[in-house]
Every structure is written in C-alpha cells, then in structure tokens.
C-alpha positions, 0 to 999 in steps of 0.5 A: 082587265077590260079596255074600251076603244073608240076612235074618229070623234071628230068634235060631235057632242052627241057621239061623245055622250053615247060613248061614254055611255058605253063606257060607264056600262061597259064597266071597263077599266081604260077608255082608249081614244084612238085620235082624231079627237076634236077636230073634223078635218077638212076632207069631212063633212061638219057632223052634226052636234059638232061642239069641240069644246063640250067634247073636251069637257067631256071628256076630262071628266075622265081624264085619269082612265084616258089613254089617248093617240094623235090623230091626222086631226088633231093638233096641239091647239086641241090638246090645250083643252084636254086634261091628257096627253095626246099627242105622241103618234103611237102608245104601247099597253102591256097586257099579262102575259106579255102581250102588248096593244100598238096604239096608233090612229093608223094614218101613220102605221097600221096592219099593213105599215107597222114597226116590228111585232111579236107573235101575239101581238095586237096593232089597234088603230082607227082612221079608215072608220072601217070596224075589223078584228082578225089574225092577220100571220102571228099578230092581230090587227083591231079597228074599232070602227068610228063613233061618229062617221062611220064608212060603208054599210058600217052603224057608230062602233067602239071596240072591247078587250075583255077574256082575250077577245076583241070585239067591235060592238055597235051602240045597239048591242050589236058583235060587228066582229071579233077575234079571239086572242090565242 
C-alpha cells in the first residue's frame, strides 16, 4: 500500500494543483489530507493563488481516495463545499500487520500531546509546516511539512508511505527526511 500526505493547503490554488500532481505521479493509492484545508486562518498571510473555492473543486475530483482531518482552519462552512468528510479531529488507518496511522492536524495532539499508542505505531500530523519523520521511543512521529507555506528553511513538502518507510518529499524530488518503520 502506498499513501500520499499533505497538509496546511490554506486555500492556494496553485499548491493544490502541484500537489495533486504529486499524487497522480506518485501512484498512491490514498491522498491523506492533514487539515487546514481551504482556509488561511487569521495569523497567516493571504498565500498567493488564494482560491478556496477552485481548492474544493479540486479536490472532489478525488473525493473517493480522500481521507481527510479538521484542522485549527477549518470549519464546517468549508466543509459544505467538500465531496468528503472532514470534520472529526482525528482518523485512524489500519496498515498490515497491525500497525496503525494516527491522523490528526496536530493542534490538538501531536508527538508530544497523544492518546495512547502501541509500540509500532505512527502519529501523522501537520500544523507546525515543519517536515519530520523519526523514532520517537516505541512509536513514530510524521510531518509532511506544508504544501503551501511552509516554516524555517523548509521548500513546499507532501510526505509518502511506501515499503514501510516514511518519507517527506519536496516538489523538486528532494528526500527532506524519512524514518524506516521496523
């Protein structure tokens, strides 16, 4: 199973577009969308190619391989215009073997602040716009970094699951890091 993560959107059109790129290439099965959607939220700047409304068209053109959290942006105004739910703060996938994928936006848990996780486990979320895959004790912690705006010295990211290993990948091709699943 290959799955594709992206997260912080914020309304950009032209994000949306590059990333959805990404996934078509990418040949992944599920597109995870880690919240903050359509909105940009009133601490962000206006990102250029802002167009909440294209984003929605956007994306329920592939409304049945979406998986999709709320994030801090997000409301249920924006989900009107969605094709999929999302809504619910958190999701969880079951991967073989066991292994699950907790889906959140990360302003309500994250790898510091989580419900209770089996060793093996992985907390997959997005709002800092700060790429990360690691270890972090018996589970791992996954960030696929922003496709829109993101932080620090970091370029526009999306994160795969593919062969058990994570990895955060920029829209030039570049491995920004990854964690293997053992």
């Amino acid at each position: 199973m290959k799955l594709f993560f992206a997260s912080d959107i914020h309304g950009c059109a032209v994000s949306t577009r590059a990333m959805l790129a990404a996934f078509e290439q990418s040949g992944a099965e599920h597109l995870i969308l880690l919240g903050d959607v359509l909105n940009h939220g009133p601490r962000n700047a206006l990102p250029q190619g802002y167009a909440p409304t294209e984003v929605a068209e956007l994306l329920n053109q592939y409304a049945d391989q979406i998986i999709a959290v709320r994030g801090n942006c997000d409301s249920d105004v924006d989900q009107m215009l969605l094709d999929f739910p999302m809504m619910a703060d958190y999701n969880l996938v079951l991967l073989p073997h066991g292994r699950r994928l907790f889906l959140t936006h990360g302003h309500l848990y994250n790898g510091d602040k989580h419900p209770r996780l089996r060793s093996g486990d992985v907390i997959v979320s997005g709002h800092t716009h700060l790429p990360l895959a690691e270890q972090k004790g018996d589970f791992f912690v996954f960030n696929p970094g922003s496709v829109t705006m993101p932080r620090g010295e970091y370029q526009a990211s999306f994160g795969l699951l593919e062969d058990n290993t994570l990895k955060v990948v920029t829209f030039q091709g570049d491995i920004v890091c990854q964690a293997e699943l053992v």
